[in-house]
N, CA and C atoms of all chains as a GROMACS GRO file, in nm:
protein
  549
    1UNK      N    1  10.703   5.743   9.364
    1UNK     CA    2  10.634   5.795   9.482
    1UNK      C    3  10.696   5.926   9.526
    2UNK      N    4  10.854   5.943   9.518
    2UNK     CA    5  10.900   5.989   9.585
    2UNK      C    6  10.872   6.128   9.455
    3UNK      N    7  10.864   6.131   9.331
    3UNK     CA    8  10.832   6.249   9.256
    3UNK      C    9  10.771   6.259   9.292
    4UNK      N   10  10.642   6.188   9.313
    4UNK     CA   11  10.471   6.276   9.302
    4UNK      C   12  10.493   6.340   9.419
    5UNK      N   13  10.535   6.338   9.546
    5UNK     CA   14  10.509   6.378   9.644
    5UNK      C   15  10.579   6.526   9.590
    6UNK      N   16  10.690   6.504   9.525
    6UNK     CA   17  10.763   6.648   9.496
    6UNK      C   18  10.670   6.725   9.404
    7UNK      N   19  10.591   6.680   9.311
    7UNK     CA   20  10.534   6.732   9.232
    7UNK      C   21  10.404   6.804   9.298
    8UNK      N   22  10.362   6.765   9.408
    8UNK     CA   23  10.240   6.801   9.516
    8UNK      C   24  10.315   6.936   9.512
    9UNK      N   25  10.418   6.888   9.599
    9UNK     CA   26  10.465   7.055   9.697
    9UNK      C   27  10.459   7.151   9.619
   10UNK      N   28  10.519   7.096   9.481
   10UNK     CA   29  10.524   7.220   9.370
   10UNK      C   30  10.385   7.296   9.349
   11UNK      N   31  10.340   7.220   9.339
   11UNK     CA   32  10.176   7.272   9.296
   11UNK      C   33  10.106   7.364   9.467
   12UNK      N   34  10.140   7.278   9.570
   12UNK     CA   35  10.147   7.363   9.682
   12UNK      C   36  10.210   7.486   9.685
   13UNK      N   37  10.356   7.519   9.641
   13UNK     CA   38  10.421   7.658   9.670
   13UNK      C   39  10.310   7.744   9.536
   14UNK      N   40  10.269   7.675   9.462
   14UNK     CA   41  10.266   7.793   9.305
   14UNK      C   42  10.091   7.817   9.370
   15UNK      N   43  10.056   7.733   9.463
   15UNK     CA   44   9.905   7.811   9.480
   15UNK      C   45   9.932   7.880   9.589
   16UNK      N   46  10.014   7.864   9.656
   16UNK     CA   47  10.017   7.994   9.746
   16UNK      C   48  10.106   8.080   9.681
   17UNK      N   49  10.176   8.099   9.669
   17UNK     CA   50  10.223   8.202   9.579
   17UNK      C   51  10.090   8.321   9.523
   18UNK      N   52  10.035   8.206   9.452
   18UNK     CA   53   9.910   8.268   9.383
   18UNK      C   54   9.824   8.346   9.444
   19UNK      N   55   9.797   8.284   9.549
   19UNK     CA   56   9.694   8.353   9.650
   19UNK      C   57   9.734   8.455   9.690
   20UNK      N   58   9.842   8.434   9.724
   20UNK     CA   59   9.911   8.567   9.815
   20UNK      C   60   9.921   8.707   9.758
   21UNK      N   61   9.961   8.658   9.592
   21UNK     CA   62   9.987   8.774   9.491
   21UNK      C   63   9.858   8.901   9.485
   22UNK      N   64   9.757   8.874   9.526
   22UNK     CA   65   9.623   8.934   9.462
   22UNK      C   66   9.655   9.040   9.612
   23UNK      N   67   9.642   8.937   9.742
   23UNK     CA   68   9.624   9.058   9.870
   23UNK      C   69   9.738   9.150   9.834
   24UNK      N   70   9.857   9.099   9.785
   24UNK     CA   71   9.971   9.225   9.781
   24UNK      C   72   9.954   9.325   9.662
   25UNK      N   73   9.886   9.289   9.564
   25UNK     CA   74   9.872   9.402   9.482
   25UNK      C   75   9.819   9.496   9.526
   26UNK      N   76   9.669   9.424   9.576
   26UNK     CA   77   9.583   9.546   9.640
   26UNK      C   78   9.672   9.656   9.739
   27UNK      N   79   9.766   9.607   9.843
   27UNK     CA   80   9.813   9.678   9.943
   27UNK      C   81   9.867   9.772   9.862
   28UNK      N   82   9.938   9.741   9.717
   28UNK     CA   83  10.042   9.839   9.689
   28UNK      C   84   9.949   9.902   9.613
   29UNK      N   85   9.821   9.892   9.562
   29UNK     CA   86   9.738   9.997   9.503
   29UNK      C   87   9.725  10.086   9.627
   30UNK      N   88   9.697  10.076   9.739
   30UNK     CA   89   9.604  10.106   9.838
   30UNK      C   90   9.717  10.227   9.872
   31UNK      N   91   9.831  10.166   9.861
   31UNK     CA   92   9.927  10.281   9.908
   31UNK      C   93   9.968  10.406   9.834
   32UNK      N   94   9.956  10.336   9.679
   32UNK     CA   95  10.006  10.432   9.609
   32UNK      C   96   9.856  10.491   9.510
   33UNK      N   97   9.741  10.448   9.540
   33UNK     CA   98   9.622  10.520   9.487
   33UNK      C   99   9.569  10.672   9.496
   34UNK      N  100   9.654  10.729   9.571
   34UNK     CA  101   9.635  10.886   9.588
   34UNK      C  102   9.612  10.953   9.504
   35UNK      N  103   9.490  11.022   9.462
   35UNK     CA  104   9.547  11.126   9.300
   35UNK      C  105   9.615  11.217   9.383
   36UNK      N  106   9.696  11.274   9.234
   36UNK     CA  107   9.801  11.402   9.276
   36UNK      C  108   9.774  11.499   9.247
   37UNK      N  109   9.839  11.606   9.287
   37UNK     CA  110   9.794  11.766   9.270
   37UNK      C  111   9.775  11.762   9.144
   38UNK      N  112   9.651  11.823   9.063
   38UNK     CA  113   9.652  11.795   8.913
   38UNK      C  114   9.569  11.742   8.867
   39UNK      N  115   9.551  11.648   8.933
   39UNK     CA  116   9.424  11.522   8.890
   39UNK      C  117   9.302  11.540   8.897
   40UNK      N  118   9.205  11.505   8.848
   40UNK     CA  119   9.107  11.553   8.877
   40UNK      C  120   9.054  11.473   8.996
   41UNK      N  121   8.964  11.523   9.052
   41UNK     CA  122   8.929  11.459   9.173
   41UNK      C  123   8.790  11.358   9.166
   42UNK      N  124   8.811  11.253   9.186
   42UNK     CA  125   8.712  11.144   9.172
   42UNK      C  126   8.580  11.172   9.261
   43UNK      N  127   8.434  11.185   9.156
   43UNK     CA  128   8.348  11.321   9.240
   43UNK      C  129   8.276  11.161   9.289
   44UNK      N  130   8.184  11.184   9.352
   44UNK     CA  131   8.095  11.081   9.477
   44UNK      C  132   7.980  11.216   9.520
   45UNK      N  133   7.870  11.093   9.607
   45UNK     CA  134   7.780  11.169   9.630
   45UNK      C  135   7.784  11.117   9.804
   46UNK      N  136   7.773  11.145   9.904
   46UNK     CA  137   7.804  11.122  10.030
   46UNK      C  138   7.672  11.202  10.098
   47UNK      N  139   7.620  11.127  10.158
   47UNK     CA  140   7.523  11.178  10.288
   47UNK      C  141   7.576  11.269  10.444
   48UNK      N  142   7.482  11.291  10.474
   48UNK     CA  143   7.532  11.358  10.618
   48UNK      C  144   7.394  11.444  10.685
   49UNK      N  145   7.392  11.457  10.769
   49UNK     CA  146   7.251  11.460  10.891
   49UNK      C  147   7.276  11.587  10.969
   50UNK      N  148   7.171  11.714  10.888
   50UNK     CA  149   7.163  11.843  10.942
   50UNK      C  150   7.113  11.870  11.066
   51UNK      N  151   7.036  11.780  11.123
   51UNK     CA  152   6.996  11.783  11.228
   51UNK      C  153   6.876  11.762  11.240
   52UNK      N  154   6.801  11.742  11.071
   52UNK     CA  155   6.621  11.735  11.049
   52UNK      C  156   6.627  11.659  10.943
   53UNK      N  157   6.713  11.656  10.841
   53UNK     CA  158   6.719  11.573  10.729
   53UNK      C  159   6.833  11.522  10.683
   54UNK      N  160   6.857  11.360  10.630
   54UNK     CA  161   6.996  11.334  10.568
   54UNK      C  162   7.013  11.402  10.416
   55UNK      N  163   7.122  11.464  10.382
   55UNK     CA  164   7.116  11.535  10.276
   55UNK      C  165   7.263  11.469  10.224
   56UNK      N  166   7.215  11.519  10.046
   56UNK     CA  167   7.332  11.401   9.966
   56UNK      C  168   7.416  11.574   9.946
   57UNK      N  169   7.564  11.549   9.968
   57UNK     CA  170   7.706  11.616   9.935
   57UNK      C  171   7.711  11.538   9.750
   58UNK      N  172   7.710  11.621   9.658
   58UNK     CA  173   7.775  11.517   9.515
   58UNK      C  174   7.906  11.687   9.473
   59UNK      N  175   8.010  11.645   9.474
   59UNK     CA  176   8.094  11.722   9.434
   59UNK      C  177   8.147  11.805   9.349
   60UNK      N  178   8.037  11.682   9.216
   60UNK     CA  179   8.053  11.780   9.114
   60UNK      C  180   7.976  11.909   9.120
   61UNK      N  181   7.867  11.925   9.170
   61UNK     CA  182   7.782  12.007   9.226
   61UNK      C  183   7.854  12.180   9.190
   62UNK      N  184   7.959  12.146   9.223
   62UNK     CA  185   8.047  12.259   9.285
   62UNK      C  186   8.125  12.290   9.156
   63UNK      N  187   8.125  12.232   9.112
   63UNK     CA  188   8.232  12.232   8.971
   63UNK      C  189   8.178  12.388   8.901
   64UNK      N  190   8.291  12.485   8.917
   64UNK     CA  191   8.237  12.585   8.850
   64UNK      C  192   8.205  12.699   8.946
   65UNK      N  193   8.163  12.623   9.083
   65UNK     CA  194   8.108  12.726   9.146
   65UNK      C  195   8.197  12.749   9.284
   66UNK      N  196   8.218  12.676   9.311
   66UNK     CA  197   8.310  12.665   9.418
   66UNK      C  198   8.454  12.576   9.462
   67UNK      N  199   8.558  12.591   9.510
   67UNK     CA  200   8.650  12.522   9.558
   67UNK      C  201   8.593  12.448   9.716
   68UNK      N  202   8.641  12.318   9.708
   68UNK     CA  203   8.580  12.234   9.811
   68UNK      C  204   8.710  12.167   9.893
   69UNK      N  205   8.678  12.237  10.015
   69UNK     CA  206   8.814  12.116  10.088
   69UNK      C  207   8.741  11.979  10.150
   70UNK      N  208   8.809  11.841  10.134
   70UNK     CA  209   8.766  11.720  10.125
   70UNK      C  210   8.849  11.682  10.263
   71UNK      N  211   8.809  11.734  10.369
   71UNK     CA  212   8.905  11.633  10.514
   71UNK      C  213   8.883  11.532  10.572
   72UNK      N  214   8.937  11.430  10.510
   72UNK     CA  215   8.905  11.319  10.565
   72UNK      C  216   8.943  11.240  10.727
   73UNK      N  217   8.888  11.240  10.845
   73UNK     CA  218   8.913  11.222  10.927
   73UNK      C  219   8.901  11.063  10.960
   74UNK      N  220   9.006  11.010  11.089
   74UNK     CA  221   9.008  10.859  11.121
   74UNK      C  222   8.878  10.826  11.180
   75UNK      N  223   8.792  10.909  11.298
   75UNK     CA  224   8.717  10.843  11.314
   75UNK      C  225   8.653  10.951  11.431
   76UNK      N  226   8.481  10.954  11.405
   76UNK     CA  227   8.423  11.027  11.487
   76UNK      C  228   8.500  11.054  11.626
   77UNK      N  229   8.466  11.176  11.712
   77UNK     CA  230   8.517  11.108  11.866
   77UNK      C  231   8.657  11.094  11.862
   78UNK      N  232   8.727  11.125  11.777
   78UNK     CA  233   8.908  11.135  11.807
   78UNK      C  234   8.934  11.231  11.767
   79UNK      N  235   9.064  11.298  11.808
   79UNK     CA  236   9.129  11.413  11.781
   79UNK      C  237   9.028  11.535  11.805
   80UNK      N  238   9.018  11.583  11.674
   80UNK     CA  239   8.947  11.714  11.623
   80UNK      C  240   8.992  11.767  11.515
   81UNK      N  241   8.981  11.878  11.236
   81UNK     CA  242   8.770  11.941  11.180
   81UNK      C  243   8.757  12.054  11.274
   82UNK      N  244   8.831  12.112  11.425
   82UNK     CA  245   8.837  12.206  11.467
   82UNK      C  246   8.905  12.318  11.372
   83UNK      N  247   9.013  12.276  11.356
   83UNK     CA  248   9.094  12.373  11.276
   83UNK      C  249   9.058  12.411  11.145
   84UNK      N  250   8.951  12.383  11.078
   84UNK     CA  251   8.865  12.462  10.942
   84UNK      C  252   8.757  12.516  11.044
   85UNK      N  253   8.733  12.496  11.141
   85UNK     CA  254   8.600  12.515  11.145
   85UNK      C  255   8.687  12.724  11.171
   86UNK      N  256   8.795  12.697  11.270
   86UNK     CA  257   8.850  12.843  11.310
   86UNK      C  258   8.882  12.954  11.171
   87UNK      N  259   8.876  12.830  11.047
   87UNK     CA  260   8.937  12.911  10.927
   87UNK      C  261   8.815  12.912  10.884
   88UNK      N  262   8.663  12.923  10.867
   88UNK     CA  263   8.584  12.870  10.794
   88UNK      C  264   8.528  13.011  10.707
   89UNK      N  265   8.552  13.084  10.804
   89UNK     CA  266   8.496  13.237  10.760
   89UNK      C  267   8.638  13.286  10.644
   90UNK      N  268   8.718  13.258  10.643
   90UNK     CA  269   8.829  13.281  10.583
   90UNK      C  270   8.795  13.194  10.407
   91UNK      N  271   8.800  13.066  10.512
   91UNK     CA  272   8.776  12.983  10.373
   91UNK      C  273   8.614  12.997  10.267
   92UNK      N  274   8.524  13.062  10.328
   92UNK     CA  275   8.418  13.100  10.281
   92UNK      C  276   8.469  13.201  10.191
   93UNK      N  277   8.512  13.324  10.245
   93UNK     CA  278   8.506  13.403  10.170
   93UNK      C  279   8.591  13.385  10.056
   94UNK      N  280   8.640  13.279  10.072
   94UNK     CA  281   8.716  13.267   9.889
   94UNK      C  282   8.683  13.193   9.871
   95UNK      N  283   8.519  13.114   9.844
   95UNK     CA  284   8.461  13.048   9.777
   95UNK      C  285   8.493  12.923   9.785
   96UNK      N  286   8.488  12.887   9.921
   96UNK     CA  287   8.556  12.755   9.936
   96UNK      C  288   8.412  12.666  10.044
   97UNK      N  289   8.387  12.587   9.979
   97UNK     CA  290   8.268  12.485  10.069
   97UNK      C  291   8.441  12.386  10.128
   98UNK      N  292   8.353  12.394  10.269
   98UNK     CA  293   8.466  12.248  10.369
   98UNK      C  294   8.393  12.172  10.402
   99UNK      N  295   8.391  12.036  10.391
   99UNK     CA  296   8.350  11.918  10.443
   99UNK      C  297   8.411  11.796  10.459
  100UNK      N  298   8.429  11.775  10.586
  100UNK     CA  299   8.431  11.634  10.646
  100UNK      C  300   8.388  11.520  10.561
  101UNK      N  301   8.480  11.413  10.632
  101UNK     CA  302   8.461  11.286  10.545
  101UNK      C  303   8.523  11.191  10.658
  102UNK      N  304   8.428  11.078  10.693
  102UNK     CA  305   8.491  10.933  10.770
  102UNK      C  306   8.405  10.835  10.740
  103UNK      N  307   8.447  10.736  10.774
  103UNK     CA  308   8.369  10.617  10.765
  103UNK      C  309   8.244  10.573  10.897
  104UNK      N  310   8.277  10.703  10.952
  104UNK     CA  311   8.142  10.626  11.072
  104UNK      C  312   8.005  10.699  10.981
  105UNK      N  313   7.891  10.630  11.099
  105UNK     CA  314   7.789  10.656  11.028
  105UNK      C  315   7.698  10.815  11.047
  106UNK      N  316   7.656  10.875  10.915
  106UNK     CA  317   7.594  10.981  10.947
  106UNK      C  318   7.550  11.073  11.079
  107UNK      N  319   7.500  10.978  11.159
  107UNK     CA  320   7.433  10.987  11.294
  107UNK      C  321   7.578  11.041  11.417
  108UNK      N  322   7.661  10.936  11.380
  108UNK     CA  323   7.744  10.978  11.447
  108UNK      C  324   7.854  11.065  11.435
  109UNK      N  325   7.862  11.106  11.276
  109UNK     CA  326   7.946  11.218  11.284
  109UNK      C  327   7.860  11.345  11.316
  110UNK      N  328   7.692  11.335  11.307
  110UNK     CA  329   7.636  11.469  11.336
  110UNK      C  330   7.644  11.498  11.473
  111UNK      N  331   7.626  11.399  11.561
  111UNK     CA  332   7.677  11.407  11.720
  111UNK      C  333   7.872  11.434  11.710
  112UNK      N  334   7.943  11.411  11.633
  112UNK     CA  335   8.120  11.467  11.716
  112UNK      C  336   8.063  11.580  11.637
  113UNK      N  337   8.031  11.653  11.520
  113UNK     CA  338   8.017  11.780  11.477
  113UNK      C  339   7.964  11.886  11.609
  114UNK      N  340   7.851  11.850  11.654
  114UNK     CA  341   7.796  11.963  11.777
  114UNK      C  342   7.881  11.937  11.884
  115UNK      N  343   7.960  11.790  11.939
  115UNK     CA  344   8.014  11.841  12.004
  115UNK      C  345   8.153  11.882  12.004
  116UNK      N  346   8.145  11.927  11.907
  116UNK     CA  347   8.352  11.980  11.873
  116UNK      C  348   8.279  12.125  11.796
  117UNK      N  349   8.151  12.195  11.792
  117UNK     CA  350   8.115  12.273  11.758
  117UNK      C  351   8.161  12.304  11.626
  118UNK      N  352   8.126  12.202  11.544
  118UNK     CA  353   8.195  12.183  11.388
  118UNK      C  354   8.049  12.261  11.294
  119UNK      N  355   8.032  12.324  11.235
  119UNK     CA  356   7.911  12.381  11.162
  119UNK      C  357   7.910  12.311  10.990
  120UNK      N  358   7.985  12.269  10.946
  120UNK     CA  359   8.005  12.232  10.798
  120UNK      C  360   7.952  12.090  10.872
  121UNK      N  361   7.916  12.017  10.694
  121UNK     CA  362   7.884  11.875  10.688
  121UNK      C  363   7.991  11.774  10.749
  122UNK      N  364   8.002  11.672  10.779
  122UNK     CA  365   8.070  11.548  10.820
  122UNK      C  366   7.986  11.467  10.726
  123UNK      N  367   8.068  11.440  10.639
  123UNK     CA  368   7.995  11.321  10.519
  123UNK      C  369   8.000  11.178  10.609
  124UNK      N  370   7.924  11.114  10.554
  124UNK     CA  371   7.935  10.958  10.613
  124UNK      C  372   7.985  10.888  10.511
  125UNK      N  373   8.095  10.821  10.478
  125UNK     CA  374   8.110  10.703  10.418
  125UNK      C  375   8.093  10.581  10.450
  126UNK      N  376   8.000  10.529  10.419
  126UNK     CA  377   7.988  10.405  10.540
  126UNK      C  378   7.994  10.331  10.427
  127UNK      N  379   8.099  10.234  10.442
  127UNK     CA  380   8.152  10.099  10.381
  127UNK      C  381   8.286  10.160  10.297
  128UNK      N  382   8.309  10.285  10.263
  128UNK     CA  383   8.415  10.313  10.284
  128UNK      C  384   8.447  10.314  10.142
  129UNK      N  385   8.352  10.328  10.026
  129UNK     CA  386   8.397  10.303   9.890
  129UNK      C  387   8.451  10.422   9.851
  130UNK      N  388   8.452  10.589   9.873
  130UNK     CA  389   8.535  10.720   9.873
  130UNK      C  390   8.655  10.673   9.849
  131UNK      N  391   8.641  10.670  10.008
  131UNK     CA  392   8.816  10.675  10.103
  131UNK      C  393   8.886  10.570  10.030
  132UNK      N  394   8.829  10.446   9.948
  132UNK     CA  395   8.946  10.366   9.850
  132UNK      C  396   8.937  10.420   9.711
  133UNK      N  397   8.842  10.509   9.693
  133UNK     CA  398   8.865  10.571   9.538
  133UNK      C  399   8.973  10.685   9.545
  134UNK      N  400   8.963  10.707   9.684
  134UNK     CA  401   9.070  10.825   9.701
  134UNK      C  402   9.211  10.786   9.742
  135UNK      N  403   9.243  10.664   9.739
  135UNK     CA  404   9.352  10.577   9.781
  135UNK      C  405   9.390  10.590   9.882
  136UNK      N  406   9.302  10.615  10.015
  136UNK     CA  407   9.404  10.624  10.151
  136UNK      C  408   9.296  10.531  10.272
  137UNK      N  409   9.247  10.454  10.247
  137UNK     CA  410   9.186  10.339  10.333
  137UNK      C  411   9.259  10.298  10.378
  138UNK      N  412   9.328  10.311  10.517
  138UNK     CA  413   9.449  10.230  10.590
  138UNK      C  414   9.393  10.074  10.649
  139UNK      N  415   9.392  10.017  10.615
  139UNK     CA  416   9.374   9.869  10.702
  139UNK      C  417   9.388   9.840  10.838
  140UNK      N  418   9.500   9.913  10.841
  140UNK     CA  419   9.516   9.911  11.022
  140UNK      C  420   9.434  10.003  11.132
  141UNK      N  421   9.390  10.091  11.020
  141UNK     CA  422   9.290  10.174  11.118
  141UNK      C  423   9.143  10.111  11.114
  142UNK      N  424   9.084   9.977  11.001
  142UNK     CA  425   9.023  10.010  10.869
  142UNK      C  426   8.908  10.122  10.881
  143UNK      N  427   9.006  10.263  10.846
  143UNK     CA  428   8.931  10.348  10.849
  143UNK      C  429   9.020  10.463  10.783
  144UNK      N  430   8.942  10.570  10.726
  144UNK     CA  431   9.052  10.662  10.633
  144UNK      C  432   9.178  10.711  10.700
  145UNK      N  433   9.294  10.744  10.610
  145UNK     CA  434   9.385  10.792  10.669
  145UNK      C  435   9.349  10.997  10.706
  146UNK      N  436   9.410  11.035  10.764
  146UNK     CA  437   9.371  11.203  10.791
  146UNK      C  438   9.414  11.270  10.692
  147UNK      N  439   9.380  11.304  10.565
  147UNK     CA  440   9.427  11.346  10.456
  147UNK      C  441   9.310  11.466  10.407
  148UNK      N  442   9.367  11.625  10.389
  148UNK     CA  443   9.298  11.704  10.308
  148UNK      C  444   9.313  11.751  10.238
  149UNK      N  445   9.226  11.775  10.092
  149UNK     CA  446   9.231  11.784   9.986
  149UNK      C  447   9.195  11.906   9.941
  150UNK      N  448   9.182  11.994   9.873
  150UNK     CA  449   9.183  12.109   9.809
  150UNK      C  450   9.139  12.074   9.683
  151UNK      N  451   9.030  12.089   9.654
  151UNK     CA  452   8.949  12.066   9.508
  151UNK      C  453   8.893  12.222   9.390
  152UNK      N  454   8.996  12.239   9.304
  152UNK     CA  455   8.931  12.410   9.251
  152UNK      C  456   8.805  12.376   9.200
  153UNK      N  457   8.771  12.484   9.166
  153UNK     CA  458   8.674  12.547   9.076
  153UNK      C  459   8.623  12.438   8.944
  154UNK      N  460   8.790  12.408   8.884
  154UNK     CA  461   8.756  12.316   8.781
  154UNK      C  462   8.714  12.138   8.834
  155UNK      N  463   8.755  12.141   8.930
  155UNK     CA  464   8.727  12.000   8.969
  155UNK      C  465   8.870  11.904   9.011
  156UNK      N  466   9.006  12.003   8.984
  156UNK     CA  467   9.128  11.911   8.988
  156UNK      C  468   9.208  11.934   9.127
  157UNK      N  469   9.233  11.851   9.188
  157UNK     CA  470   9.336  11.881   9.331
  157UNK      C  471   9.421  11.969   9.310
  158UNK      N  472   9.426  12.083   9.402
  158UNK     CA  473   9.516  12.213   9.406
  158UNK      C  474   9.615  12.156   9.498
  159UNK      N  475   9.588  12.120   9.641
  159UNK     CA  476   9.678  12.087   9.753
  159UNK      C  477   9.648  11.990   9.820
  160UNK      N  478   9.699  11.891   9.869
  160UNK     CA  479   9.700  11.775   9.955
  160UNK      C  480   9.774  11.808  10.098
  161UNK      N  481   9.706  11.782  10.190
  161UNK     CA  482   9.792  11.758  10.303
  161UNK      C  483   9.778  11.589  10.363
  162UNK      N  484   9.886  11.528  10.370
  162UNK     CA  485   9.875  11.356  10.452
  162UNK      C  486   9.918  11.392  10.555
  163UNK      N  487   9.790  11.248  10.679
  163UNK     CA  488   9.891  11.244  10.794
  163UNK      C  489   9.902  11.369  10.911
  164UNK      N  490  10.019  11.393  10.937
  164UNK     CA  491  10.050  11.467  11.021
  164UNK      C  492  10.000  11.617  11.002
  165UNK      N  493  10.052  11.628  10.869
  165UNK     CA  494  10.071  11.751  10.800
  165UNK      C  495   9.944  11.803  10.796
  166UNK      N  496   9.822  11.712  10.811
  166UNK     CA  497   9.722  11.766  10.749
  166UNK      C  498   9.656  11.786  10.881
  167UNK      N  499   9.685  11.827  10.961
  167UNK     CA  500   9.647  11.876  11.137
  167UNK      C  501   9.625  12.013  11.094
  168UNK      N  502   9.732  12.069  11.023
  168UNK     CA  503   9.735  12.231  11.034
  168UNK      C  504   9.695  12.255  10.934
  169UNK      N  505   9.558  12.334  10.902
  169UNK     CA  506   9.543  12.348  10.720
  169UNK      C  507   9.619  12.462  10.666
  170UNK      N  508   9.683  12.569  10.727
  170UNK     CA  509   9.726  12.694  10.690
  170UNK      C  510   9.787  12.635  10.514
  171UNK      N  511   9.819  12.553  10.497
  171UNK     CA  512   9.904  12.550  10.361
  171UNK      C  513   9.729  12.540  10.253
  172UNK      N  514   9.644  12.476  10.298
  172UNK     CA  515   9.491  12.513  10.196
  172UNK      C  516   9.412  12.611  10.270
  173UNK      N  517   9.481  12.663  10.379
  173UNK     CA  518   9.362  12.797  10.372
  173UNK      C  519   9.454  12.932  10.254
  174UNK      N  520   9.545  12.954  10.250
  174UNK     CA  521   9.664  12.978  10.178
  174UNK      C  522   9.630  12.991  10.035
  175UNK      N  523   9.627  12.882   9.964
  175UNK     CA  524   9.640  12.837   9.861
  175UNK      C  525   9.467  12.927   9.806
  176UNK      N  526   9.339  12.886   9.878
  176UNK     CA  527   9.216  12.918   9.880
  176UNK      C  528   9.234  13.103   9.845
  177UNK      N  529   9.344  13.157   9.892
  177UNK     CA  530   9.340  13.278   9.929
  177UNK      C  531   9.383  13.297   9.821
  178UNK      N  532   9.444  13.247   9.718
  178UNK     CA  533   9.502  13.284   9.626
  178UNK      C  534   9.410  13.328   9.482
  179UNK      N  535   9.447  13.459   9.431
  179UNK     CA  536   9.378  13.503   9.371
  179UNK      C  537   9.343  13.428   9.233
  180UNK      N  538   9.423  13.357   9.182
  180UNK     CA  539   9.436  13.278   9.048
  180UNK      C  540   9.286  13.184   9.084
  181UNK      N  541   9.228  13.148   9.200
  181UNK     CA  542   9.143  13.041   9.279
  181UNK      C  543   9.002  13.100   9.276
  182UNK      N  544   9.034  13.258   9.260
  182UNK     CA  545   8.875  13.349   9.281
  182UNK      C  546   8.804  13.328   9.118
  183UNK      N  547   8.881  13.274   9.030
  183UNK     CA  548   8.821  13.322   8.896
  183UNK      C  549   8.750  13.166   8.855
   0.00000   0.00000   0.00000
């Protein structure tokens, strides 16, 4: 009796363990996912509202023709 | 997003497009743009799939971190500013100015 109960817990610590492992990878991708000076820059196509029509931003667009600064801000309505 | 907008004529003339990027929605970055008298785009990312391809989705904000990027001609990051640093762009209006950047 007194194993099985030990043998539970075991199986208890190794699934949490388990679980836990996946949210912490992500965090440490999340932190260290930055490209670096050098890299090429991962292109996307992003919307935004001229004032009459939503129009698509795609980055590569530019490739060739222009240098693009990418500022990413926290959130409408803060700072500037 | 004030502080390109003061460099924008600068950053134009060396062939430089500036645009905004957050996770609110279209609508509402076109309303803080007029009223912070911002003239360039404010992209919308809404759900936020960019800002984690670009690795700086903070959780605690869940919303991008303040990070700007400098993208050449060829397509590869010239300059990064994180954070704090990236309040003042003088280090990518700078870099933009640089003649190696015109070709």
């Amino acid at each position: 009796m007194k194993r099985k109960c030990l043998g539970i817990l075991a199986l208890g610590s190794l699934l949490a363990i388990t679980a836990a492992s996946p949210t912490f990878a992500q965090t440490k991708k999340e932190e260290s996912g930055m490209p670096k000076v050098g890299d090429m820059a991962p292109d996307f196509t992003l919307k935004y509202f001229d004032g009459n029509d939503r129009k698509d931003v795609k980055l590569s667009d530019y490739r060739g023709k222009k240098n693009v600064v990418l500022a990413f801000f926290v959130f409408a309505f803060t700072g500037g | 997003m004030k502080n390109f907008q003061q460099n924008l004529k600068t950053l134009e003339a060396a062939d430089t497009q500036v645009v905004g990027v957050s996770m609110d929605s279209w609508f509402s970055n076109k309303a803080f743009a007029d009223q912070i008298g911002v003239t360039f785009p404010l992209l919308s990312d809404w759900g936020g799939k960019v800002t984690r391809e670009y690795g700086i989705y903070k959780d605690e904000y869940q919303a991008p971190r303040r990070v700007n990027f400098l993208i050449g001609k060829d397509g590869k990051i010239m300059e990064e500013q994180v954070d704090k640093d990236a309040i003042d762009p003088t280090k990518i209006v700078d870099a933009c100015q640089r003649p190696k950047l015109k070709n």
